[in-house]
C-alpha distance (Angstrom), angle and dihedral (degrees) to the residues before:
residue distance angle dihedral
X1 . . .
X2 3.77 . .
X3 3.79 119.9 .
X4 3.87 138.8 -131.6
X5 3.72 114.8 -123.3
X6 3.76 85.6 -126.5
X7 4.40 88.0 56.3
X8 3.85 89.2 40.0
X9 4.28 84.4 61.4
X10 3.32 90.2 42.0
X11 3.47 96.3 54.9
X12 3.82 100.1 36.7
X13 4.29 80.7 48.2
X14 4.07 86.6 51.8
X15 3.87 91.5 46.8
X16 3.76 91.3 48.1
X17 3.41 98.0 50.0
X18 3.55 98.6 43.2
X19 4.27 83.7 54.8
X20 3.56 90.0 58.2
X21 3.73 96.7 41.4
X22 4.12 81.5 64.0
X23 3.47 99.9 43.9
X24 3.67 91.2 46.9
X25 3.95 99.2 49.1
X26 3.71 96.4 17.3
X27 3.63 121.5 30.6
X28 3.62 109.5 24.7
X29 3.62 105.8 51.7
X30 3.86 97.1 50.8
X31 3.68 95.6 48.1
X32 4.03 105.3 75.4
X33 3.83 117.2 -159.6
X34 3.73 124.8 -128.0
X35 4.82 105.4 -130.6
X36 3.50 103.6 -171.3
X37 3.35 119.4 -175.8
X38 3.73 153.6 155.3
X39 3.55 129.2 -112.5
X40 4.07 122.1 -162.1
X41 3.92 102.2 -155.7
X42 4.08 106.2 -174.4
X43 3.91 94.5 -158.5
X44 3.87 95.8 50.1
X45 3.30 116.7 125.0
X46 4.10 113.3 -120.0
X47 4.14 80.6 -117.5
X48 3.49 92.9 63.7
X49 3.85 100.8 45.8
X50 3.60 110.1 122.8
X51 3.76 103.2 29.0
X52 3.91 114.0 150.1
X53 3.31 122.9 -145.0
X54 3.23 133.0 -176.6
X55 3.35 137.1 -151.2
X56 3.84 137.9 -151.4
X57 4.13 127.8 170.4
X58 3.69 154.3 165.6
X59 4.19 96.8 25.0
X60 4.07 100.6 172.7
X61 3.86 80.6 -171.7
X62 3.51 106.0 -148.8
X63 3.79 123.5 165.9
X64 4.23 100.8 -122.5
X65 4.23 101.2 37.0
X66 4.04 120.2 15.6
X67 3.91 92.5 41.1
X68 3.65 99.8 65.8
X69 4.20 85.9 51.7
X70 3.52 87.1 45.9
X71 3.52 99.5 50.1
X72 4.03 90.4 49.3
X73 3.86 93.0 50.2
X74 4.07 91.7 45.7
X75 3.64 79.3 61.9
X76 3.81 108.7 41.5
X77 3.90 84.1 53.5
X78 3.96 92.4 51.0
X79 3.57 86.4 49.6
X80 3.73 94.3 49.3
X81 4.43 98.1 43.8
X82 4.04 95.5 -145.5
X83 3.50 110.4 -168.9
X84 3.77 93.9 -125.7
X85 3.82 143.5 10.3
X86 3.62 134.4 -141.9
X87 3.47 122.5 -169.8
X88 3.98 119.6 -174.8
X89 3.53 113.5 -158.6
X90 3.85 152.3 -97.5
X91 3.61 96.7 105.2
X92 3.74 96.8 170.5
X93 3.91 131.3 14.8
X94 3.88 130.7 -101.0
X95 3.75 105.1 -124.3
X96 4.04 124.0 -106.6
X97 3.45 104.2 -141.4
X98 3.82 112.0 7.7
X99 4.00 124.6 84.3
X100 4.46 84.9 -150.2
X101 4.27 86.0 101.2
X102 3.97 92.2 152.6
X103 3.96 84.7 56.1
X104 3.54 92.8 67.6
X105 3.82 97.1 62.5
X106 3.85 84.5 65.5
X107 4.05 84.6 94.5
X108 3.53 95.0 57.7
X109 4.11 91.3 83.3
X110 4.23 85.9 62.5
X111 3.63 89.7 43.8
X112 3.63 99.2 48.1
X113 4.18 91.3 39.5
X114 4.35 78.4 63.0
X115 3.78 97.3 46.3
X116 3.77 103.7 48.5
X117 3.61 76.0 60.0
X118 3.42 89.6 84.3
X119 3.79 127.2 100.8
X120 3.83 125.3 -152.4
X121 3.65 134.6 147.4
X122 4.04 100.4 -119.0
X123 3.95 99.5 25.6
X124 3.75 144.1 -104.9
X125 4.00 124.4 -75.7
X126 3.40 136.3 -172.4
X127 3.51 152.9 -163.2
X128 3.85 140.8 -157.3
X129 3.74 125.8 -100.4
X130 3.99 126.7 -158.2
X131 3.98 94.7 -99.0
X132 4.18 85.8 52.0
X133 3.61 90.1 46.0
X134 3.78 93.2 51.1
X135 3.40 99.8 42.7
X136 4.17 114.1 38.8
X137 3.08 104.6 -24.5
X138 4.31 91.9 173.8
X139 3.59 96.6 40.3
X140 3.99 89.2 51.5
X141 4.12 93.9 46.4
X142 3.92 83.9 45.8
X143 3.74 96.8 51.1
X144 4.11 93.7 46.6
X145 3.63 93.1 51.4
X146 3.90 95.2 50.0
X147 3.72 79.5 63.6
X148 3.39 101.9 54.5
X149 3.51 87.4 -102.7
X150 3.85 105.8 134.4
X151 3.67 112.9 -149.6
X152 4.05 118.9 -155.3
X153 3.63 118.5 -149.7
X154 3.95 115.8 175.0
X155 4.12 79.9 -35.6
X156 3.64 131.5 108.2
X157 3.52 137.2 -154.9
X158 3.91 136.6 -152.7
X159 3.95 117.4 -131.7
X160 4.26 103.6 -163.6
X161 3.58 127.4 -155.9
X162 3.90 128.7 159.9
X163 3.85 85.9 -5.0
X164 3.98 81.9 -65.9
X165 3.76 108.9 125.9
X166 3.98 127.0 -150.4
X167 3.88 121.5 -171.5
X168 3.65 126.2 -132.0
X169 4.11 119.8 -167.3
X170 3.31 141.6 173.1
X171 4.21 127.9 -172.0
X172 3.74 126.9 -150.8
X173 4.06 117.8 -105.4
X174 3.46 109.1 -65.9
X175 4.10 85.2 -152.5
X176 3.62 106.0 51.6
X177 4.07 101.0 -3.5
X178 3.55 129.8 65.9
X179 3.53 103.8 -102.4
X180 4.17 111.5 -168.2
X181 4.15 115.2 178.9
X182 3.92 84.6 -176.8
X183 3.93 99.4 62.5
X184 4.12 91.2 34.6
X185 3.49 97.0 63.7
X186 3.87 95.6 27.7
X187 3.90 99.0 114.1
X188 3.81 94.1 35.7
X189 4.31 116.9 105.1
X190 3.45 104.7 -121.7
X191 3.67 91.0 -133.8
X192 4.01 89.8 60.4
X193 4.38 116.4 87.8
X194 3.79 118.1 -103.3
X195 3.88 125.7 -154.4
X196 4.24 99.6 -173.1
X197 4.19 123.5 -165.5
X198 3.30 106.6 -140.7
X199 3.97 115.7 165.2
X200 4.12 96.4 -150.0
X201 3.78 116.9 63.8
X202 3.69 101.2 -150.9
X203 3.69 93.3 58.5
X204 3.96 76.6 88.5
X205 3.57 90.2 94.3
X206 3.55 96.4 59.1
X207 4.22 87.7 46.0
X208 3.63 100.3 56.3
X209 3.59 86.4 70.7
X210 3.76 94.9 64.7
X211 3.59 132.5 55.8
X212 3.61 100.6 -85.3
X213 3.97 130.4 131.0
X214 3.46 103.6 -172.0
X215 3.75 139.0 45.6
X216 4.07 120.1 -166.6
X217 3.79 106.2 -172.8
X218 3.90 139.9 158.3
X219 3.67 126.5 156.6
X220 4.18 97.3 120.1
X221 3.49 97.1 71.9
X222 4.14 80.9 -139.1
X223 4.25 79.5 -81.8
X224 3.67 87.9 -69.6
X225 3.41 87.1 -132.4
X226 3.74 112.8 60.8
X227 3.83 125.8 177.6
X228 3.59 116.3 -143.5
X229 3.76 104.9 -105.3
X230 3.06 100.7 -3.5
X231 4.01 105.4 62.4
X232 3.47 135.3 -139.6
X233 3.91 112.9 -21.0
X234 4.04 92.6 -162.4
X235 3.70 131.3 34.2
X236 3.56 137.3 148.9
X237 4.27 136.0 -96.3
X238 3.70 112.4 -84.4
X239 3.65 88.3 16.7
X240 4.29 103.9 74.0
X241 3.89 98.4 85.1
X242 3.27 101.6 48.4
X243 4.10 105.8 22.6
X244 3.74 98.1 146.5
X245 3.83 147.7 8.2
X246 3.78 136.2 0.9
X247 3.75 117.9 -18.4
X248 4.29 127.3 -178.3
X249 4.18 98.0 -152.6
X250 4.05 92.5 179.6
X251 3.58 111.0 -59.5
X252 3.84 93.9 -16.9
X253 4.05 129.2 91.3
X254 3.50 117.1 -138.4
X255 3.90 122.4 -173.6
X256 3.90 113.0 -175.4
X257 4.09 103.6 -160.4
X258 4.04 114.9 -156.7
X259 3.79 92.2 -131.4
X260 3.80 132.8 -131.1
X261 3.69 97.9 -93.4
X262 3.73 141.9 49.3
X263 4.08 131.8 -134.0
X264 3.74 120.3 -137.2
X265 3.99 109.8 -13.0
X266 4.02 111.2 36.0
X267 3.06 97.5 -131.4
X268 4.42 148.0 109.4
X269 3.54 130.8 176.2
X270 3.80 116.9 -171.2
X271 3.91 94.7 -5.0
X272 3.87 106.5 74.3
X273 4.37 122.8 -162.0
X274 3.87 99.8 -80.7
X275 3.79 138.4 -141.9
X276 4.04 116.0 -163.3
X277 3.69 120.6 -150.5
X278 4.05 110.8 -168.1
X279 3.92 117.0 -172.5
X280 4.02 93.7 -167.6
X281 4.54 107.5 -147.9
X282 3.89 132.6 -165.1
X283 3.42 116.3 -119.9
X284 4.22 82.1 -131.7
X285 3.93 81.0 64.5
């Protein structure tokens, strides 16, 4: 049977849409990405230079979707032995349309069982994200840290080598926590390096006036959807300046990583689950 040019469009139109349907829902979001990247720190000391760090976000563990990307980045990080892992927040997803919030941090036992997986040589911390904060906030800090997991809230905490010391933070939501820059780096010399979790990106702004190297964010989920050229059409307060990638904010590096899971609709198109790999460098290197 011959076709029309104008049923020949429509079915090359059907075909391509029903491509991108799969990538979107099916492909995509179960097939994490491996960022690696490196990170010139000025105040690191020389016996720090070459730490890798990696860095994991924005897990909305559910049972069906974010587990199978979860699973697969567990094990690209075992295979690659960083010395340390960050992960910054939103473990488990504030509900749409039901009022039962504490509910939701029910998934965080799965998640957690998946990320103690992981094997470094100096730990794995955390932070809280906005859907943590807002659903069980205690019960998800509690969890983590009976895991080994160490979660940072407005604290800090020295990491010593060679009598050299670098500084790892972590703030409180700025959305739904209590998120205090002041009392987080408190105790820390300011002549000593910082790397700070803090879930939203565009908290940056506020950072770059403190002594701070190093931003880890999440939060914007890169968009999840993002249209070629034209970027992502939707993303989330505190998360629109700085939505994906490496940033310079004055003197302070900020990378924004487009997380694991997704929120709402499970699915990405052109902006794939990610796994960050930082190998930190002295500038006397």
């Amino acid at each position: 049977m011959s076709l029309t040019r104008r049923s020949f469009f429509k079915l090359g139109a059907s075909v391509a849409i029903t491509a991108i349907a799969v990538d979107a829902a099916v492909l995509e979001p179960n097939d994490p990405q491996l960022v690696q990247l490196t990170i010139p720190i000025k105040r690191l000391p020389a016996e720090w230079d070459g730490l890798r760090i990696a860095q994991l976000s924005d897990f909305h563990y559910d049972d069906h979707f974010s587990v199978v990307p979860l699973r697969k980045a567990v094990e690209t990080l075992n295979r690659l032995q960083p010395d340390l892992v960050l992960l910054t927040g939103d473990f488990v997803t504030v509900p749409a349309f039901s009022h039962h919030r504490k509910k939701a941090a029910d998934v965080i036992e799965p998640c957690t069982q998946l990320l103690e997986q992981l094997k470094t040589n100096l730990g794995s911390f955390a932070c809280l994200g906005n859907h943590d904060v807002a659903t069980d906030p205690h019960r998800i800090l509690n969890t983590l840290q009976s895991r080994n997991i160490k979660v940072l809230r407005n604290q800090s905490a020295p990491l010593e080598k060679g009598g050299k010391r670098l500084w790892l933070a972590g703030i409180d939501d700025v959305i739904e926590g209590s998120a205090d820059l002041d009392i987080t780096l408190r105790s820390i010399p300011a002549s000593e390096p910082v790397v700070l979790m803090a879930h939203e990106p565009d908290f940056a702004t506020h950072v770059a006036k403190y002594p701070v190297d190093l931003q880890l964010s999440g939060h914007s989920h890169g968009g999840q959807v993002r249209i070629p050229f034209v970027g992502a059409p939707v993303l989330p307060k505190l998360g629109m300046k700085f939505p994906k990638g490496l940033y310079q904010v004055g003197r302070l590096t900020l990378y924004t990583n487009v997380g694991i899971g997704t929120v709402r609709l499970p699915v990405r198109f052109h902006c794939p689950p990610e796994i960050t790999l930082f190998t930190l460098k002295s500038s006397s290197n």
